[in-house]
C-alpha positions in Angstrom: 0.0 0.0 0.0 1.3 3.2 -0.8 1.1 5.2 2.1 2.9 8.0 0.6 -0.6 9.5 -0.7 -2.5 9.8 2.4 -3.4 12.6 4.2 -1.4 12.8 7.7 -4.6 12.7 9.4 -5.9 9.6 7.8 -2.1 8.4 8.6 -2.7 9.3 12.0 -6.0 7.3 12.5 -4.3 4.4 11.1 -0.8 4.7 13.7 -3.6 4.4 16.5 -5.6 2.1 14.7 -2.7 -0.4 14.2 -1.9 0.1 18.1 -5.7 -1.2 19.0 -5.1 -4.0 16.6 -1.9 -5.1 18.4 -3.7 -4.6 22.0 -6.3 -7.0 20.9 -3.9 -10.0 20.2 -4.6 -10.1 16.5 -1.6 -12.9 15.6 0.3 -12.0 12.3 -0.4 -14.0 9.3 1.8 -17.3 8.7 1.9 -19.4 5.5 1.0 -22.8 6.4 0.7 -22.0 10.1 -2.7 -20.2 10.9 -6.0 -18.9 9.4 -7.7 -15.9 10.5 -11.5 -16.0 10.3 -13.6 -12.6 11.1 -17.2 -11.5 11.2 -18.2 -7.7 10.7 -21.8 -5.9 9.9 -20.1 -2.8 8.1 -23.5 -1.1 8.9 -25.4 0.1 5.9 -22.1 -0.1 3.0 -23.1 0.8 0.1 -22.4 4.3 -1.6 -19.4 6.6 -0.8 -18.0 9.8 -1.5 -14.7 9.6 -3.7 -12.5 12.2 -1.9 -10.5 12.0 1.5 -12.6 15.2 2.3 -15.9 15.2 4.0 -19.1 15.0 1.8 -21.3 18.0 3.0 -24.6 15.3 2.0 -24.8 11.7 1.9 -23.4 9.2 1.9 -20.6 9.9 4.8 -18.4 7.4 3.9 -15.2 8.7 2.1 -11.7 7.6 1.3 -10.0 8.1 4.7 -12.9 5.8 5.6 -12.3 3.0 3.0 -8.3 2.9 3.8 -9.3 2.5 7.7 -11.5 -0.5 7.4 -9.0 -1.8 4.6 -6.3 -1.4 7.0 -8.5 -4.1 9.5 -10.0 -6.4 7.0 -5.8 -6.9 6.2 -5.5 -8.4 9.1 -7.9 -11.9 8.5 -8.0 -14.3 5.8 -11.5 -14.3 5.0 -14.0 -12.3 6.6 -17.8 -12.4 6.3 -19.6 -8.9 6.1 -23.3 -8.3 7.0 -25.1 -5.3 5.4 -23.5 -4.8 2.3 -26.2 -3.1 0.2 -27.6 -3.1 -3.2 -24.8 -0.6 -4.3 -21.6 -2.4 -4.0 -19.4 1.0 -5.4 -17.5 0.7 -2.0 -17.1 -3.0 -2.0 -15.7 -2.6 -5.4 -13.7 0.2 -4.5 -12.2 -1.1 -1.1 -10.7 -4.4 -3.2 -9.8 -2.4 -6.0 -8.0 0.8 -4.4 -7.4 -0.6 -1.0 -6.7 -4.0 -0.7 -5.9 -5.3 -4.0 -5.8 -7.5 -6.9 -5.4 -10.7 -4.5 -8.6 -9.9 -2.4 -11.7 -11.3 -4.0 -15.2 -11.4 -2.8 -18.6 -13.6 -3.1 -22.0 -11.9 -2.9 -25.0 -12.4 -2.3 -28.3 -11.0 -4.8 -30.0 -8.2 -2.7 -32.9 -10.2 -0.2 -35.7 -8.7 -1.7 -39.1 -6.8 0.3 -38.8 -4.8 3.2 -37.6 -7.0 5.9 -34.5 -8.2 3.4 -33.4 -3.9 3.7 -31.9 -4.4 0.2 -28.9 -5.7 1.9 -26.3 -8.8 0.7 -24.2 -11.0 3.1 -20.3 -11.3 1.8 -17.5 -12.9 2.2 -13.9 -11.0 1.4 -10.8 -13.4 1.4 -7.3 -13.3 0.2 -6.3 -15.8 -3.1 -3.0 -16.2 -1.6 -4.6 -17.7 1.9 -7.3 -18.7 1.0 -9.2 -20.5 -1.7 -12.2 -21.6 -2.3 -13.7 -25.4 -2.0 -16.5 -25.3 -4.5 -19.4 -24.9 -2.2 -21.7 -21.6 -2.1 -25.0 -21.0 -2.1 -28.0 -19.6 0.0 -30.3 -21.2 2.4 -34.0 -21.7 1.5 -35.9 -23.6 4.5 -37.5 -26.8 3.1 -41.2 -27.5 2.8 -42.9 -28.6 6.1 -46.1 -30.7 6.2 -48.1 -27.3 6.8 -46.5 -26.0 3.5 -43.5 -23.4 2.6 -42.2 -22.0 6.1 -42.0 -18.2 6.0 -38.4 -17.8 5.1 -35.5 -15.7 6.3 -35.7 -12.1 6.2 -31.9 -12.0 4.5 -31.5 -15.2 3.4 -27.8 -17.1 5.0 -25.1 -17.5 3.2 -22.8 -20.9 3.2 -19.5 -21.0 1.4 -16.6 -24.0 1.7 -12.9 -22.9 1.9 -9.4 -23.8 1.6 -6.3 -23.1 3.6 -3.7 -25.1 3.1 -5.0 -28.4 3.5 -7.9 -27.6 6.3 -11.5 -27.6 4.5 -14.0 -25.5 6.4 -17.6 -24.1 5.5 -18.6 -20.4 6.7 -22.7 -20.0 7.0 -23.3 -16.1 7.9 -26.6 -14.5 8.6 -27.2 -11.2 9.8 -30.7 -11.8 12.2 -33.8 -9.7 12.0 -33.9 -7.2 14.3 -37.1 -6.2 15.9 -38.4 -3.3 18.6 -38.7 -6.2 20.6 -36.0 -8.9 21.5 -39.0 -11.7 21.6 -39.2 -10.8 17.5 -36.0 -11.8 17.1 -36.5 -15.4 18.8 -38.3 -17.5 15.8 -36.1 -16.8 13.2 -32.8 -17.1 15.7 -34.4 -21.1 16.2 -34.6 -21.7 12.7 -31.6 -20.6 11.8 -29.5 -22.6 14.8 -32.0 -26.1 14.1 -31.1 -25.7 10.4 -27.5 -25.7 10.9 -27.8 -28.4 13.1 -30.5 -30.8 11.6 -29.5 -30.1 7.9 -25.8 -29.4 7.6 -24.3 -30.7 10.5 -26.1 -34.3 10.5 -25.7 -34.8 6.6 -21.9 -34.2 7.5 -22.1 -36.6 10.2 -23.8 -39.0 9.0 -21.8 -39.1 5.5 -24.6 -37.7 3.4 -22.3 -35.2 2.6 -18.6 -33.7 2.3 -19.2 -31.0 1.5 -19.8 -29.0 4.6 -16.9 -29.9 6.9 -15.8 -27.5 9.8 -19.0 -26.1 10.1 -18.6 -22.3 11.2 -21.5 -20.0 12.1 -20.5 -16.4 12.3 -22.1 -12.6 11.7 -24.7 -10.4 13.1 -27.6 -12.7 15.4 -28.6 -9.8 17.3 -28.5 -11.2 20.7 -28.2 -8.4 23.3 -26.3 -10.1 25.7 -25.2 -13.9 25.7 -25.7 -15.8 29.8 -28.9 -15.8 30.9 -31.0 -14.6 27.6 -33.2 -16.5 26.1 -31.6 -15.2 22.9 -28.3 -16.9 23.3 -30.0 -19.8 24.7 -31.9 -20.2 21.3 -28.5 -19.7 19.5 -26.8 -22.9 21.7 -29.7 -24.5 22.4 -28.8 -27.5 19.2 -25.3 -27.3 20.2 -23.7 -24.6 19.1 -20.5 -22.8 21.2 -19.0 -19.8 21.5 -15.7 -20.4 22.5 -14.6 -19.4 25.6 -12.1 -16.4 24.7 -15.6 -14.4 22.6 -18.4 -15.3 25.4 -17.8 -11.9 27.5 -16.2 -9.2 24.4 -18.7 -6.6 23.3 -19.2 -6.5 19.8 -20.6 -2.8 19.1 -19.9 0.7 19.9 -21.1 2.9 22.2 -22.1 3.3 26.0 -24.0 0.0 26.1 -22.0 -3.4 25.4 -24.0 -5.0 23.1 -22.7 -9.0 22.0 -25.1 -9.1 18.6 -22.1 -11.0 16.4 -21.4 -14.8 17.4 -18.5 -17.3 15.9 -19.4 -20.6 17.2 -19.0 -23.9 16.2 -20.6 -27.3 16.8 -18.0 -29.7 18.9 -17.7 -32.7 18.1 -15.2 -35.4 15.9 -17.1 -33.8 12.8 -14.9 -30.2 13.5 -11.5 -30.8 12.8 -10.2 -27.4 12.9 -7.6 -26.5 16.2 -8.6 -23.3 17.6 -5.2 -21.7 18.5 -7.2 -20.2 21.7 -6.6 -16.4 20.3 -9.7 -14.6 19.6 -11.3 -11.1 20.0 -12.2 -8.1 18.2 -10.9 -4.8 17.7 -12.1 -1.7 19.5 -11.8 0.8 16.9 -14.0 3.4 18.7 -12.0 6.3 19.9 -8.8 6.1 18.1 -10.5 6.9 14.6 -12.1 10.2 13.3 -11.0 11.7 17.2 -12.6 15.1 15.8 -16.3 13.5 16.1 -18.6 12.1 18.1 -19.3 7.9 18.3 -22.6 8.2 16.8 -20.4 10.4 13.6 -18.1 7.5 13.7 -21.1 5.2 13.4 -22.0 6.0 9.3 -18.3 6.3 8.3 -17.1 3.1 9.6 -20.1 1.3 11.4 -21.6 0.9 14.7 -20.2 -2.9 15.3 -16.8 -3.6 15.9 -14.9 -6.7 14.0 -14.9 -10.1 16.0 -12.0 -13.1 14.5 -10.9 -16.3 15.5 -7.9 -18.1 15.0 -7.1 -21.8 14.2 -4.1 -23.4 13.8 -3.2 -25.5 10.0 0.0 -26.6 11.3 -0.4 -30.2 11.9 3.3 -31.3 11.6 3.8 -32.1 14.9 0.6 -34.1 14.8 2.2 -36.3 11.9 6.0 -36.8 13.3 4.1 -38.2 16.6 2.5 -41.0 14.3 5.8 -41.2 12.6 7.6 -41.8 15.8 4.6 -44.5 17.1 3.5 -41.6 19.8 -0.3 -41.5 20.4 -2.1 -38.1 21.0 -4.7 -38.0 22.9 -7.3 -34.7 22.0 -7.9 -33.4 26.2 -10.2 -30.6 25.0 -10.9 -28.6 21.7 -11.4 -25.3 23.6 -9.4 -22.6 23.3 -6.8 -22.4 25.9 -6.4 -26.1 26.7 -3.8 -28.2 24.8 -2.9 -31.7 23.0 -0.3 -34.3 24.4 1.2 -37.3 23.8 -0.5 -40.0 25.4 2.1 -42.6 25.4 6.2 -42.8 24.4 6.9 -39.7 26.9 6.9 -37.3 24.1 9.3 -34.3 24.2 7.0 -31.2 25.8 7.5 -29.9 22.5 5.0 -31.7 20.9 2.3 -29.6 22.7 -0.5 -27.8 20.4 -2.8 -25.3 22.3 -1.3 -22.3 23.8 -2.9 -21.2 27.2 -5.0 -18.4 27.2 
């Protein structure tokens, strides 16, 4: 990126920008090591304004705004985006201008009627981490015996990857809202009974290969996650949050919010090794200092990024079963580890980092 062009104040939101991504832990990206997975609602992102000034009218989002959320999307391997709109100029601009020829993107059409909001679900990922598997597509509820079940407001999106040699499926949604957190509740079952009953149990049962490392992630709208029937809903088919996400805040402002979920179903049909790093990065306050929150809100959005990171490193793994050494999975949470079992391997041999 050349650097050289920008304004010295956008150059100055992105110094304290790049010092909140290094206090949230946000591991550097290593070739046949990791993968980075992150969720974001990039609230209402459609239009912008092609200057690094301000736009006197509409829409508020500008250049200096564009190079900030490039310079956090640079920091995953594939992220999935809620509320991407029916104009995609600044989608197509971000990749283009911002974070180049390498990034590509899958899209949604626009979910159509009122309740849809003429907004897409997308996923951004880089070429040179990440490819894809084959799978994508969006998910239509079957017919029931008392006919065709009203069907999502913004219909979710599933899409198989590749990094290095781990397979895994992302399935984002972005939940409807609703005055009323009980509005919300329906559409929050349906969507956690699909991913259970359909995709998960075809996987399981070998129906099906081609949804492997099943991954929920984006925008549920759950106010808070212990002790609301919201979350409960989410988890209630099996569905976890791992441990490191269950207490961040996931929007801006005076009241922590926790709409936007990773979770994953455990089990020996999720291969994936979370590294136990995860988070999200607080950008509120160390961008666009001269305004208010609620400015901030328009010009980047009003939910902060939430990621996850999982190991692809299984070489350890396959010198054990070289060497005759059996390893023994204690826990897939983040923050517990794998050992040997037997042969009194070396401590070295030791996958999950403590959190």
């Amino acid at each position: 990126m050349d650097y050289s062009r920008y304004p010295s104040q956008v150059v100055q939101d992105i110094i304290r920008l790049r010092r909140r991504i290094q206090a949230a832990g946000l591991p550097p990206r290593r070739t046949d090591a990791n993968v980075i997975v992150g969720t974001w609602n990039l609230q209402k992102f459609g239009g912008f304004h092609p200057a690094w000034t301000e736009n006197p009218g509409s829409p508020k989002r500008n250049l200096r705004c564009l190079a900030l959320i490039a310079e956090v999307i640079r920091g995953f391997d594939v992220i999935a985006l809620q509320e991407v709109q029916r104009d995609t100029s600044a989608l197509r601009y971000l990749m283009e201008h911002f974070l180049g020829s390498h990034w590509a993107v899958l899209l949604t059409d626009v979910t159509a009627g009122d309740k849809g909001n003429s907004e897409r679900l997308a996923y951004l990922y880089d070429t040179r981490r990440v490819v894809l598997s084959g799978l994508s597509g969006e998910i239509v509820l079957p017919l029931a015996p008392a006919g065709v079940p009203e069907q999502f407001d913004r219909t979710p999106y599933i899409a198989g990857f590749r990094a290095g040699q781990e397979h895994f499926t992302l399935l984002t949604v972005h939940i409807r809202y609703g005055a009323l957190p009980a509005n919300r509740l329906p559409e929050l079952q349906q969507f956690a009974h699909y991913a259970a009953r359909e995709l998960r149990e075809r996987t399981r049962t070998g129906q099906s290969r081609e949804e492997p490392n099943l991954l929920v992630l984006g925008d549920f709208n759950i106010d808070r996650r212990q002790g609301n029937p919201l979350f409960d809903a989410f988890v209630e088919t099996g569905l976890w949050v791992p441990e490191a996400l269950q207490a961040v805040r996931t929007t801006t402002g005076k009241r922590a919010k926790h709409y936007d979920q990773i979770a994953w179903f455990q089990g020996e049909d999720f291969g994936l090794r979370p590294s136990g790093l995860a988070g999200t990065i607080d950008f509120a306050g160390a961008v666009f200092q001269e305004l208010a929150q609620t400015q901030v809100s328009p010009r980047i959005s009003d939910h902060l990024p939430l990621w996850i990171e999982f190991s692809t490193d299984r070489s350890e793994e396959a010198m054990a079963g070289i060497l005759g050494w059996i390893w023994t999975i204690l826990s897939r949470s983040p923050g517990c580890r794998t050992e040997a079992g037997t042969g009194g391997a070396p401590s070295a041999f030791r996958f999950f980092r403590r959190s």
